[in-house]
C-alpha positions as CSV (number, residue, x, y, z in Angstrom):
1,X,-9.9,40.9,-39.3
2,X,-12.4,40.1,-37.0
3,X,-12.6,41.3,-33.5
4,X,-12.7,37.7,-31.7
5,X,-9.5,36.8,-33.9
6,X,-8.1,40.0,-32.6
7,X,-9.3,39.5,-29.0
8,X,-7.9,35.8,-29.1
9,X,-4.7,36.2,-31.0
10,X,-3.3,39.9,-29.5
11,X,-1.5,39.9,-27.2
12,X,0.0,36.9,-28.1
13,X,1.5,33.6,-26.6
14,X,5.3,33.5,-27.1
15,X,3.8,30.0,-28.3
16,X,1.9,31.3,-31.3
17,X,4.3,34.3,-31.7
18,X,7.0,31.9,-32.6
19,X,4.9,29.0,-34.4
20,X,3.5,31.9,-37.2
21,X,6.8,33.5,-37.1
22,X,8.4,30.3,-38.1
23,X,5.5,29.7,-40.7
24,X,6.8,32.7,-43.0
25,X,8.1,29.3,-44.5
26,X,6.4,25.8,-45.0
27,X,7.2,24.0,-42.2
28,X,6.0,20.9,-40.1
29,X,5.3,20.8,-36.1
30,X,8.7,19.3,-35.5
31,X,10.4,21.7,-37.8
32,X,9.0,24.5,-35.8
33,X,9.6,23.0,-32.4
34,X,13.1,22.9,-33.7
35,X,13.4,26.2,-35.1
36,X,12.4,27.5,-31.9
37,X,14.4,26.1,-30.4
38,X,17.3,27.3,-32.1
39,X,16.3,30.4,-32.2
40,X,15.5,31.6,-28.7
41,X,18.6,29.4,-27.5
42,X,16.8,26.6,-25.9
43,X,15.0,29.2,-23.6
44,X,11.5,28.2,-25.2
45,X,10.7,24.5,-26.1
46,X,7.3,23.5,-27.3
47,X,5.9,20.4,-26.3
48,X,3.6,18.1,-29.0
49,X,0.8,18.6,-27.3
50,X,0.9,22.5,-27.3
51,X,2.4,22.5,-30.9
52,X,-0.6,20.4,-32.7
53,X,-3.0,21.7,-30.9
54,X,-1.7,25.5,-31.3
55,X,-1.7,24.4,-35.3
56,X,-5.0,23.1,-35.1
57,X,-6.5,26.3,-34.2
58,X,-4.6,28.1,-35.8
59,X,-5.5,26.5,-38.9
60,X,-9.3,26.3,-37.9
61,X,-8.9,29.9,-37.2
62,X,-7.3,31.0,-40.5
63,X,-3.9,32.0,-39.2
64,X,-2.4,29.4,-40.9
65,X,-3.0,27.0,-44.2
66,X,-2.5,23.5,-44.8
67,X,-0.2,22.9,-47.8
68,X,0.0,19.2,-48.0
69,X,1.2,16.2,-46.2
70,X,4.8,14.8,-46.0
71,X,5.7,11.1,-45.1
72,X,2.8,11.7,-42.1
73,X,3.6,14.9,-41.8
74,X,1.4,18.2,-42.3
75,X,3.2,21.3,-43.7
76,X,2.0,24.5,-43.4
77,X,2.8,27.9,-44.0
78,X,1.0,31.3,-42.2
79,X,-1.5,32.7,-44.6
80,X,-2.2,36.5,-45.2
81,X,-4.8,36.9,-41.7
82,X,-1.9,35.2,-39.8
83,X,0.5,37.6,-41.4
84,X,-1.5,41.0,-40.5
85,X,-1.9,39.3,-37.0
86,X,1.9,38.8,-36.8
87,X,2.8,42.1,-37.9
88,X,0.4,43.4,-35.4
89,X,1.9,41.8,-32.4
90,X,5.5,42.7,-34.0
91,X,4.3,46.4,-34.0
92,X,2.8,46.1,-30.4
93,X,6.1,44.4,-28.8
94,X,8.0,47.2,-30.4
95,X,6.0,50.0,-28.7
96,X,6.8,47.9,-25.6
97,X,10.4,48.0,-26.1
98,X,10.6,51.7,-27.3
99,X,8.6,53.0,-24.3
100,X,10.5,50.6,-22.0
101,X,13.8,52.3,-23.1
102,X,15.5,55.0,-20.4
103,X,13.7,52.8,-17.6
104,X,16.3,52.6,-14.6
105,X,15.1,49.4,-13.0
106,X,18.1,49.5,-10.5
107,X,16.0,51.9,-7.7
């Protein structure tokens, strides 16, 4: 991995984090929008503007492959730089949350 991947891509949107997390399967933008969704309870929505052009740069990138098109519709899936990038940020938001731990934010 190259250092201005690293530099651009860690620490991470919650925008990106959640486009190549949902990307562990071929998906399209809406799919993802609606995965999201879903799975942060409505608390993070991504707009088309964000989503497509997130993709694109992703894709330009190489976080991300094209895998074909779909009735007008681009599915893609995260490729193996986009995978070690993910896992990185996983790794780094768990440090956060174990050295966050015994915190009493109450004083």
């Amino acid at each position: 991995m190259n250092d201005r991947i690293k530099r651009i891509y860690i620490p991470m949107t919650e925008t990106s984090f959640y486009i190549l997390f949902s990307l562990q399967e071929e998906m399209h933008g809406y799919s993802i929008g609606t995965l999201v969704e879903e799975i942060t309870g409505g608390d993070i929505s991504i707009s088309p503007g964000t989503m497509y052009g997130s993709l694109s740069k992703m894709e330009k990138d190489g976080l991300i492959n094209f895998i074909r098109e779909e009735e007008n519709r681009k599915i893609y899936k995260i490729s193996e730089l986009g995978k070690l990038i993910l896992h990185k940020e996983i790794k780094r938001i768990e440090r956060l949350y174990k050295n966050s731990k015994g915190v009493n934010l109450s004083e």
